[in-house]
PyMOL commands that place a pseudoatom at each C-alpha (Angstrom):
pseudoatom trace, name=CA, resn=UNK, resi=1, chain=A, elem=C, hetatm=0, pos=[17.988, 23.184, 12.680]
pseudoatom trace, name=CA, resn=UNK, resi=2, chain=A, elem=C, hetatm=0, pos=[19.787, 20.364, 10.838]
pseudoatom trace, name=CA, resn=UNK, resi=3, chain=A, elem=C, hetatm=0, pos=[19.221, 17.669, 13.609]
pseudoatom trace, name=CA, resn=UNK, resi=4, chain=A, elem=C, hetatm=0, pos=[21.769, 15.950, 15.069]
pseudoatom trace, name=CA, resn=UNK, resi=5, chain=A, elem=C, hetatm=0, pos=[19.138, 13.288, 16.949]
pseudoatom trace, name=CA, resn=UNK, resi=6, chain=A, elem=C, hetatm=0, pos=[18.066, 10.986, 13.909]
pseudoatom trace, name=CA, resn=UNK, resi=7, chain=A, elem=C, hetatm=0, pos=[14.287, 11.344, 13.654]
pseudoatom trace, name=CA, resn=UNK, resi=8, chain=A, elem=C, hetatm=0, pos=[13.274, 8.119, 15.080]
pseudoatom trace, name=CA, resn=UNK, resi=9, chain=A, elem=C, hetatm=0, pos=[9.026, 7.164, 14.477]
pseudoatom trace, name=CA, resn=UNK, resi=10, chain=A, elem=C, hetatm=0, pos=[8.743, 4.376, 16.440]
pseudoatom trace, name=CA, resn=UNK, resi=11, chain=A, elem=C, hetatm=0, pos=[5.280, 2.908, 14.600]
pseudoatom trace, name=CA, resn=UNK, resi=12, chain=A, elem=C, hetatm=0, pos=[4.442, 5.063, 11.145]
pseudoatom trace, name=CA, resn=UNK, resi=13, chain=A, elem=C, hetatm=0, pos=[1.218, 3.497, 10.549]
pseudoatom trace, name=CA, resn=UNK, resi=14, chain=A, elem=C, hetatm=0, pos=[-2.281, 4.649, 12.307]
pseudoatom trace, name=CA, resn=UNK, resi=15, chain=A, elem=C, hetatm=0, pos=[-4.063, 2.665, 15.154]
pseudoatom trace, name=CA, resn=UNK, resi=16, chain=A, elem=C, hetatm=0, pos=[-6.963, 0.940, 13.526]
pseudoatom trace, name=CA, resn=UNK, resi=17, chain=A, elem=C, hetatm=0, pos=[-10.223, 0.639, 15.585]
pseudoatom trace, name=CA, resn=UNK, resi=18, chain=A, elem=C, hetatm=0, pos=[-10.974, -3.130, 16.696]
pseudoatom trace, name=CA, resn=UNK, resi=19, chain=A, elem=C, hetatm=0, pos=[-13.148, -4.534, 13.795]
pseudoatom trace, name=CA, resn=UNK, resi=20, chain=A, elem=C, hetatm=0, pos=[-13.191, -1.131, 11.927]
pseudoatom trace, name=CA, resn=UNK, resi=21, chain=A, elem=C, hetatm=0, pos=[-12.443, -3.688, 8.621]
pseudoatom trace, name=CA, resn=UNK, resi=22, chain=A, elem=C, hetatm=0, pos=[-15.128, -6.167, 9.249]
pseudoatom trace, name=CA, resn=UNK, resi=23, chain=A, elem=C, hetatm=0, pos=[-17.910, -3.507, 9.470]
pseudoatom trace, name=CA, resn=UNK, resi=24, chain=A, elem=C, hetatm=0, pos=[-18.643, -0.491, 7.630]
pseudoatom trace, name=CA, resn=UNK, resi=25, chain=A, elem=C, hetatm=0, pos=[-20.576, 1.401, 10.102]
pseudoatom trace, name=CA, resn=UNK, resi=26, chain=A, elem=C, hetatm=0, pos=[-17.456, 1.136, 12.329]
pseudoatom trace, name=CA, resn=UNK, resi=27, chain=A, elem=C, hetatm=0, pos=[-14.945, 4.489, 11.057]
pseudoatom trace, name=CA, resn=UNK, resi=28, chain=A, elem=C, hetatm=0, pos=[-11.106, 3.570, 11.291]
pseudoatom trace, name=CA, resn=UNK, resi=29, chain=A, elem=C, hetatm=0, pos=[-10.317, 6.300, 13.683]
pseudoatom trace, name=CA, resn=UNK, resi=30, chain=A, elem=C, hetatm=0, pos=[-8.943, 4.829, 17.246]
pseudoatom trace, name=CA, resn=UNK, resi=31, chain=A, elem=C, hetatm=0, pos=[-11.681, 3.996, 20.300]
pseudoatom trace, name=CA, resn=UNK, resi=32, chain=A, elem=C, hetatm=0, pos=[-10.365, 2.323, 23.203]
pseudoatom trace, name=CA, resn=UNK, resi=33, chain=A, elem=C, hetatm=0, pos=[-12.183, -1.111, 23.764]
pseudoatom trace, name=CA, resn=UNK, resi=34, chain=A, elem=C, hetatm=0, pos=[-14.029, -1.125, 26.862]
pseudoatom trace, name=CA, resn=UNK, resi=35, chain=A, elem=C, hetatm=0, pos=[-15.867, -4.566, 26.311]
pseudoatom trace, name=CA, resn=UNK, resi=36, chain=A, elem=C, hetatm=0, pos=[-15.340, -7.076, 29.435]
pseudoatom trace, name=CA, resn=UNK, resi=37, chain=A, elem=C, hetatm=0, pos=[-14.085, -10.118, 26.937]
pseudoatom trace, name=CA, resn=UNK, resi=38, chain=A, elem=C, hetatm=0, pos=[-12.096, -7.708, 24.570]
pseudoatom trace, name=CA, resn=UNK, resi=39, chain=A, elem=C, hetatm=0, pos=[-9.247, -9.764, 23.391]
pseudoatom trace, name=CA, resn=UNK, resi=40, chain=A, elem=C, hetatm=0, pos=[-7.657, -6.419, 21.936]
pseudoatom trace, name=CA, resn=UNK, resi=41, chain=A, elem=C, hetatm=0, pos=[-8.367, -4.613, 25.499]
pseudoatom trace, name=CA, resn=UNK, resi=42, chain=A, elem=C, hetatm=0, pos=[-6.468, -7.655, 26.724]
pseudoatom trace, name=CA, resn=UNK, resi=43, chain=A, elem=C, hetatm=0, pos=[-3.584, -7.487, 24.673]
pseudoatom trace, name=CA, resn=UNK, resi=44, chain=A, elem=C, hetatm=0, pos=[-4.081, -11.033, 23.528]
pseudoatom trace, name=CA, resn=UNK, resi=45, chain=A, elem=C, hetatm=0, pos=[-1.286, -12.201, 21.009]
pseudoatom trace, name=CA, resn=UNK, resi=46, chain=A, elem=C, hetatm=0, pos=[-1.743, -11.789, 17.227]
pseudoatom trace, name=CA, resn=UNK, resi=47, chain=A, elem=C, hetatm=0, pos=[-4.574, -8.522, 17.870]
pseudoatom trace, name=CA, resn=UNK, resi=48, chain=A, elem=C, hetatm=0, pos=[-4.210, -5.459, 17.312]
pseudoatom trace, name=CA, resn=UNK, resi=49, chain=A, elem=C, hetatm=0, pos=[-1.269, -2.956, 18.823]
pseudoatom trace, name=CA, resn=UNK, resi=50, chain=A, elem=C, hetatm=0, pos=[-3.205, -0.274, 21.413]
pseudoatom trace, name=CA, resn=UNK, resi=51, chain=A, elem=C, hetatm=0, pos=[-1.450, 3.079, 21.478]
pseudoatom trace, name=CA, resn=UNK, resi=52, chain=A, elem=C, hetatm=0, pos=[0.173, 3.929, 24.924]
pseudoatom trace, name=CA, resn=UNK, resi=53, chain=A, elem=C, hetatm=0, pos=[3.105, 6.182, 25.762]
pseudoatom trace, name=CA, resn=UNK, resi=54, chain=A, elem=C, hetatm=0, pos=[5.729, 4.368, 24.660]
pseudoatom trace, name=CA, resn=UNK, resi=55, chain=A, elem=C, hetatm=0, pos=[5.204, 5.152, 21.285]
pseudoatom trace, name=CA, resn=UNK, resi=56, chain=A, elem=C, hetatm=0, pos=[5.918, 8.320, 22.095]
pseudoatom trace, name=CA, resn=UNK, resi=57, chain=A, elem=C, hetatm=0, pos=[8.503, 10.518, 19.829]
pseudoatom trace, name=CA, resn=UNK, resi=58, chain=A, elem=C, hetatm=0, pos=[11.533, 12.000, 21.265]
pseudoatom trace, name=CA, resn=UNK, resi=59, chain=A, elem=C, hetatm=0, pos=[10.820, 15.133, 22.813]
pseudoatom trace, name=CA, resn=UNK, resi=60, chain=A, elem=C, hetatm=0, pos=[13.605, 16.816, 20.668]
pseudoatom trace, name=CA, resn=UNK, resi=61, chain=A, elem=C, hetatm=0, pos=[12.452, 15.029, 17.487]
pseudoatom trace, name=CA, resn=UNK, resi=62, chain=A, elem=C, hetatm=0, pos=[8.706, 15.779, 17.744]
pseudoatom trace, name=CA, resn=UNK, resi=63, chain=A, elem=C, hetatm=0, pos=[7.002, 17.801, 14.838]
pseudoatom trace, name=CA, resn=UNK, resi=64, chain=A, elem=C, hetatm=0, pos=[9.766, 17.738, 13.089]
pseudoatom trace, name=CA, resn=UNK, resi=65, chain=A, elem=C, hetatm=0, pos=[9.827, 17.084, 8.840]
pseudoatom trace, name=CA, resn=UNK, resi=66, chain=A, elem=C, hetatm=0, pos=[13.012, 15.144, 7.607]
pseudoatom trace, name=CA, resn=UNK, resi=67, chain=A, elem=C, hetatm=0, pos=[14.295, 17.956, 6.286]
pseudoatom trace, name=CA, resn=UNK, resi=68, chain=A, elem=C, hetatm=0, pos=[15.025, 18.692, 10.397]
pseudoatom trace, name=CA, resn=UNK, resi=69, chain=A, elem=C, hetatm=0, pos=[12.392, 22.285, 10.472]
pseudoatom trace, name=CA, resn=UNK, resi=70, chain=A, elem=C, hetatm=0, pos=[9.324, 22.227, 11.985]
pseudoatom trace, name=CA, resn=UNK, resi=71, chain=A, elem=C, hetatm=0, pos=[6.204, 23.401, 10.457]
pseudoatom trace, name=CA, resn=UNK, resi=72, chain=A, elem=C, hetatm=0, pos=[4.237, 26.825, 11.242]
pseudoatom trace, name=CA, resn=UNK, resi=73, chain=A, elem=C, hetatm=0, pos=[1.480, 28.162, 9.603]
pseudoatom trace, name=CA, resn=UNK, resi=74, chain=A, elem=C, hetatm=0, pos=[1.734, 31.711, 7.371]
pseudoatom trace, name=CA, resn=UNK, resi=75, chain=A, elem=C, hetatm=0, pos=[-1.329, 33.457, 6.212]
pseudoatom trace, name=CA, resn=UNK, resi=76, chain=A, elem=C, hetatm=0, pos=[0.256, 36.842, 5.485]
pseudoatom trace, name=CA, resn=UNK, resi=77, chain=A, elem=C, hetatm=0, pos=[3.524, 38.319, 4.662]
pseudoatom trace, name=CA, resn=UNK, resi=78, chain=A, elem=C, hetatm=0, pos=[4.043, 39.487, 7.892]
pseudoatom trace, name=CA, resn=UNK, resi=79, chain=A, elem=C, hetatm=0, pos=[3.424, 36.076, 9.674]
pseudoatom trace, name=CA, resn=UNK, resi=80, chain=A, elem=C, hetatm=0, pos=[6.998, 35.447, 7.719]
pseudoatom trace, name=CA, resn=UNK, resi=81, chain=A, elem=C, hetatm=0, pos=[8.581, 38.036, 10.190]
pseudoatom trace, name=CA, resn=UNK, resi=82, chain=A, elem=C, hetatm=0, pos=[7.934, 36.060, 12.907]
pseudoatom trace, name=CA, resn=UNK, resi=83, chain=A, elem=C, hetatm=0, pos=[10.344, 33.486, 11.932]
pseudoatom trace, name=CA, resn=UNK, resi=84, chain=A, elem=C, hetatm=0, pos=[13.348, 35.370, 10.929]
pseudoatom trace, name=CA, resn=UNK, resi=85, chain=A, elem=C, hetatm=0, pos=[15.514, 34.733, 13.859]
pseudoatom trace, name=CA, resn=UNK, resi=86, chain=A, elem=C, hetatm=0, pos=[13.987, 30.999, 14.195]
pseudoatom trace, name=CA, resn=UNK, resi=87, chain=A, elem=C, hetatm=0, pos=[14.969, 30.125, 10.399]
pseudoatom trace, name=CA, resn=UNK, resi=88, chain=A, elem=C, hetatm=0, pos=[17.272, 27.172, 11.506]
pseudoatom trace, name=CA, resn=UNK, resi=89, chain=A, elem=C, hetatm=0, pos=[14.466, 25.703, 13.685]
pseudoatom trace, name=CA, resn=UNK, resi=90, chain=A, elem=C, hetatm=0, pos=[11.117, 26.373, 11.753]
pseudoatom trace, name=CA, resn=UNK, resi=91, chain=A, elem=C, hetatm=0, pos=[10.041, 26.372, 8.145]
pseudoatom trace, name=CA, resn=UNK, resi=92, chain=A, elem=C, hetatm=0, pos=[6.715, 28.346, 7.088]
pseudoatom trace, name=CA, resn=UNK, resi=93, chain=A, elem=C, hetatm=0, pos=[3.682, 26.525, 5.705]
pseudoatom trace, name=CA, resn=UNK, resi=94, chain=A, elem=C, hetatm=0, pos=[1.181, 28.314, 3.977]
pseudoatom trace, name=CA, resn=UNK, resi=95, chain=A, elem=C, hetatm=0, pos=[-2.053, 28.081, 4.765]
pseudoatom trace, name=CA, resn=UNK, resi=96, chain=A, elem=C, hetatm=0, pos=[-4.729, 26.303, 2.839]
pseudoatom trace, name=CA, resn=UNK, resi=97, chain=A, elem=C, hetatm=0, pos=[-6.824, 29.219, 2.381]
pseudoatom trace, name=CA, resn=UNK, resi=98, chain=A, elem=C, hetatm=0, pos=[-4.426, 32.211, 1.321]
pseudoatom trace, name=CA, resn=UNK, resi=99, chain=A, elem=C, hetatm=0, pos=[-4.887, 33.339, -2.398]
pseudoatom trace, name=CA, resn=UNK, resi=100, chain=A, elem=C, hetatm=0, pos=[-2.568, 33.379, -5.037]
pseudoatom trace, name=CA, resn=UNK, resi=101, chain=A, elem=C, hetatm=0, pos=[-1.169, 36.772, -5.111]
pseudoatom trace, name=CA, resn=UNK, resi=102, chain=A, elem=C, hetatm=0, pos=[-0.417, 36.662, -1.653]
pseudoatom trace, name=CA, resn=UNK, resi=103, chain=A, elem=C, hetatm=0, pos=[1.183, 33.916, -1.567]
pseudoatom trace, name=CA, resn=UNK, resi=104, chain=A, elem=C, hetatm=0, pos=[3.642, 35.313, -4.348]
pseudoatom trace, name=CA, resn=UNK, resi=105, chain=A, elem=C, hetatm=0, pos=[4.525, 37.802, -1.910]
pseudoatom trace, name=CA, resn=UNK, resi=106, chain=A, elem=C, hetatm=0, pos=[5.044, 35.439, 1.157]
pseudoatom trace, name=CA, resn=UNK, resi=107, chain=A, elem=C, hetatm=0, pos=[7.354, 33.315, -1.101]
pseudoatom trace, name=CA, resn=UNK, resi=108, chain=A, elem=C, hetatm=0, pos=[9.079, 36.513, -1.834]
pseudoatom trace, name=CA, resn=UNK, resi=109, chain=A, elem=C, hetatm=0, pos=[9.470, 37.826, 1.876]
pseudoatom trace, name=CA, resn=UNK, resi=110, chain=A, elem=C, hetatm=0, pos=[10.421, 34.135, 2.498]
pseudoatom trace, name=CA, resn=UNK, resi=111, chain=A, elem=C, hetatm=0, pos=[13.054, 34.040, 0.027]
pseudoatom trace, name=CA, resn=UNK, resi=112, chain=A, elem=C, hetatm=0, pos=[14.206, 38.587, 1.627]
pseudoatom trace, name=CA, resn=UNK, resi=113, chain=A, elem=C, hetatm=0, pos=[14.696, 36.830, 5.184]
pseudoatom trace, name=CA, resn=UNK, resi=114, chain=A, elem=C, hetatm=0, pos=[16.171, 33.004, 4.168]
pseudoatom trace, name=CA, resn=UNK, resi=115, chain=A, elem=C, hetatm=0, pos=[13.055, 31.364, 5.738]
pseudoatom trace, name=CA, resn=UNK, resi=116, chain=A, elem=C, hetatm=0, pos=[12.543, 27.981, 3.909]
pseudoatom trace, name=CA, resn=UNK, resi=117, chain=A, elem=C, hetatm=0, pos=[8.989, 27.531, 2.878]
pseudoatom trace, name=CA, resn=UNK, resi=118, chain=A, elem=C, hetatm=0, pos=[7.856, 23.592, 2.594]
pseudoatom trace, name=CA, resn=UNK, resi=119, chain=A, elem=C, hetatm=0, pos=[4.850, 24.575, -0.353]
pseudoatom trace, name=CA, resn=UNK, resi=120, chain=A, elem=C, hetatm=0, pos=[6.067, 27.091, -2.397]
pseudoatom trace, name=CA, resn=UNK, resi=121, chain=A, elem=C, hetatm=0, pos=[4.547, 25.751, -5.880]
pseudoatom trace, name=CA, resn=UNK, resi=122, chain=A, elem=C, hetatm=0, pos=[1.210, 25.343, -4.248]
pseudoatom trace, name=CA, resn=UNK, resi=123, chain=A, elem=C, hetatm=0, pos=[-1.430, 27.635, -6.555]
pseudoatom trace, name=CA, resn=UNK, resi=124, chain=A, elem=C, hetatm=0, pos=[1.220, 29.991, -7.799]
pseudoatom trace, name=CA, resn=UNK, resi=125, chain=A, elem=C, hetatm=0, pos=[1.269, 29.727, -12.153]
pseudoatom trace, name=CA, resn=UNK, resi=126, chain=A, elem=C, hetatm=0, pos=[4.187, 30.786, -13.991]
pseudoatom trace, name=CA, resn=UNK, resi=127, chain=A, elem=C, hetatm=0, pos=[3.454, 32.175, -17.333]
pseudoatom trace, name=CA, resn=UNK, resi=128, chain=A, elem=C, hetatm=0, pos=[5.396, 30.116, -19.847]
for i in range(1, 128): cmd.bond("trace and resi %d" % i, "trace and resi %d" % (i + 1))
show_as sticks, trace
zoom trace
């Protein structure tokens, strides 16, 4: 579904845990600071950005790739039925684990029902 609401991401890059760069035993991935003097709990100026609801997407926009389709998942040829009368709206992904040959035949059941696939070259050699 070609979207007529421009795909709007309000903040593209990821929430960085309070002092995850100054110490290596701290991971990147977000924690809320609880501390009692936590100038980023405090939303002091110059600190880090906390995420909170308004960086919410658009509930008509969420999920979806540029190309305006939203992802879903296809492990076997007949997961590719599922989406023939939502081929506007979603595109089929295929999943990480699925072997060559049957992802030559997804592709191809894809291509039967005019379902766009978003990693069709993925582990599939063409003899040249």
């Amino acid at each position: 579904m070609p979207a007529h609401i421009p795909i709007v991401k309000k903040r593209t890059k990821k929430f960085a845990r309070h002092q995850s760069h100054e110490f290596k035993c701290v991971k990147s991935a977000w924690r809320k600071p609880k501390g009692i003097d936590n100038r980023v709990r405090r939303r002091f100026k110059g600190q880090l950005a906390m995420p909170s609801i308004g960086y919410g997407s658009n509930k008509k926009t969420k999920f979806m790739m540029p190309s305006g389709h939203k992802a879903f998942l296809v492990q076997n040829p007949a997961d590719v039925d599922l989406l023939l009368m939502h081929n506007k709206t979603f595109a089929a992904e295929i999943g990480h684990g699925v072997s060559s040959r049957k992802r030559v035949e997804i592709i191809a059941r894809a291509k039967a029902l005019g379902v766009k696939v978003t990693n069709p070259k993925g582990r599939v050699t063409t003899e040249a």
